[in-house]
N, C-alpha and C positions, 0 to 999 in steps of 0.2 A: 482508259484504253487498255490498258496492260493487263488491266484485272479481267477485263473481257475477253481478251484474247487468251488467257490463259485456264480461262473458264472453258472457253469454248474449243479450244483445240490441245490444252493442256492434258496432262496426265492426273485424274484426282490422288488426294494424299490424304489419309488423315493422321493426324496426331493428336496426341494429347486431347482426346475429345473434338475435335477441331477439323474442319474439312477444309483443304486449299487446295490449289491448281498450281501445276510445276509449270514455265516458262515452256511453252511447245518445242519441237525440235523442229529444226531446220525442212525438216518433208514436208510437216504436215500444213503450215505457211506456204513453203512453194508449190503444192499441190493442192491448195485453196484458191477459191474463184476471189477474183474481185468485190464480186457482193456478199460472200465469206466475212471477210472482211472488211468492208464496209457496215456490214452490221455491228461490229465490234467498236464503232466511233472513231474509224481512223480516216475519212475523210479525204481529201487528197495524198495520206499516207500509204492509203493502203496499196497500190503498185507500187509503191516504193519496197514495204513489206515484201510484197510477193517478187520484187524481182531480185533486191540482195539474202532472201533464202536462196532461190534459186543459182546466186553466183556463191551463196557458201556451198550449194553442193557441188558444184563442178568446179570448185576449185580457184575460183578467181579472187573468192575474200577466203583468205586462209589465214586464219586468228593467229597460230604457230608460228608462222612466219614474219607476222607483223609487231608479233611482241618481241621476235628479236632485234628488228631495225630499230633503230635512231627516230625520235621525235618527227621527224619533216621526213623521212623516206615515208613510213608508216601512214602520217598524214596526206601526202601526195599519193601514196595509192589508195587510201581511204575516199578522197575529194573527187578520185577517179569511176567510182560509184554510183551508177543512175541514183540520183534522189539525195548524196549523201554532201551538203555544204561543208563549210569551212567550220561551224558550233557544232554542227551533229559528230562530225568526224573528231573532232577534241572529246565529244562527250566518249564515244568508243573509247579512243587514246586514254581520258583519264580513268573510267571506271571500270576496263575490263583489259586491257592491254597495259597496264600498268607503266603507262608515261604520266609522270605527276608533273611534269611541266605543262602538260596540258590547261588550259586556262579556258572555257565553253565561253566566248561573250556572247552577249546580245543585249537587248535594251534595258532589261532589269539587271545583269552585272554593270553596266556601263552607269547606269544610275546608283547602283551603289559605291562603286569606285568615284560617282563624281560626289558621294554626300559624304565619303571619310576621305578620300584623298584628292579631293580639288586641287590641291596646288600643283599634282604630277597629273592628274589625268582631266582632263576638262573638256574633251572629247562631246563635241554634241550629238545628240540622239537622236537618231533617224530611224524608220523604220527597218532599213536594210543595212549593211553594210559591205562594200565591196570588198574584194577578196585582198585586195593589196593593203587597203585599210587595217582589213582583220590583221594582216602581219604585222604591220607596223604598229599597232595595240597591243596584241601578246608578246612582242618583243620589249615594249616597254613596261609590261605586265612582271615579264619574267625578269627584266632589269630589275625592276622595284620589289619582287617576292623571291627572287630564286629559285631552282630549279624544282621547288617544290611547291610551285605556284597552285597548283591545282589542289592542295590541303584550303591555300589561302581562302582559292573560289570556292570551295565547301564551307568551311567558315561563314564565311562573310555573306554568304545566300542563306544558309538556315539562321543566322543571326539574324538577319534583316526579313527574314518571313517571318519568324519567331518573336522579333520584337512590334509586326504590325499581324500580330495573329492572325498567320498567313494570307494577308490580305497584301495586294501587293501596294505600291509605295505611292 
């Protein structure tokens, strides 16, 4: 999906012999149609796409601001997001907003937390997880790894894709 979208509304680049697509900016997402993107593979994502472009430009998701707050300010205005859960809003948090406490669960971290640490996490797997659940996981999460939990969750997902060549578990 990523590669599509940035094929298709990206900036070309080449280097080094090499022809790639830069990440689109924020206009050109919120001033794409729905079947825009839709063609691109995003599926029920795609309103999602088009409507947090559209709050990064007017101002209601402002990156600036959210890397200054606190883990749970940033998350709670994240959550606050048409389209954006409790794992989507961590993935922001850990990988561009710089909170490494950020911990993404979902049903393949939760399966890998239960095949190396069973004794702390034995959490059954469900399709979904409620929002109160998710806190009381990452809370134990971040008990058991430290505020640098989110190294952990990198870790332990390329390890376990890497070790079932990327096939999930």
């Amino acid at each position: 999906m990523l590669k599509k979208i940035s094929k298709k509304f990206g900036k070309r680049v080449n280097f080094d012999g090499h022809e790639f697509h830069t990440f689109p900016i924020p206009e050109k997402l919120a001033n794409s149609s729905i079947t825009e993107l839709l063609s691109c593979g995003l599926g029920f994502r795609a309103k999602y796409v088009n409507q947090a472009s559209q709050d990064i430009l007017s101002g209601r998701i402002d990156f600036n601001y959210l890397k200054k707050r606190d883990y749970k300010t940033a998350k709670d205005h994240l959550i606050g997001v048409y389209g954006i859960g409790s794992k989507i809003a961590d993935c922001i948090l850990l990988f561009s907003l710089e909170k490494i406490e950020a911990f993404p669960i979902d049903r393949w971290t939760l399966r890998i937390l239960r095949k190396y640490y069973s004794d702390i996490f034995d959490e059954s797997i469900t399709k979904s997880i409620t929002k109160k659940r998710y806190e009381e996981i990452h809370e134990k999460i971040v008990g058991h790894f430290g505020p640098f939990a989110g190294y952990s969750q990198q870790f332990l997902f390329k390890m376990e894709r890497d070790l079932n060549n990327k096939k999930w578990l």
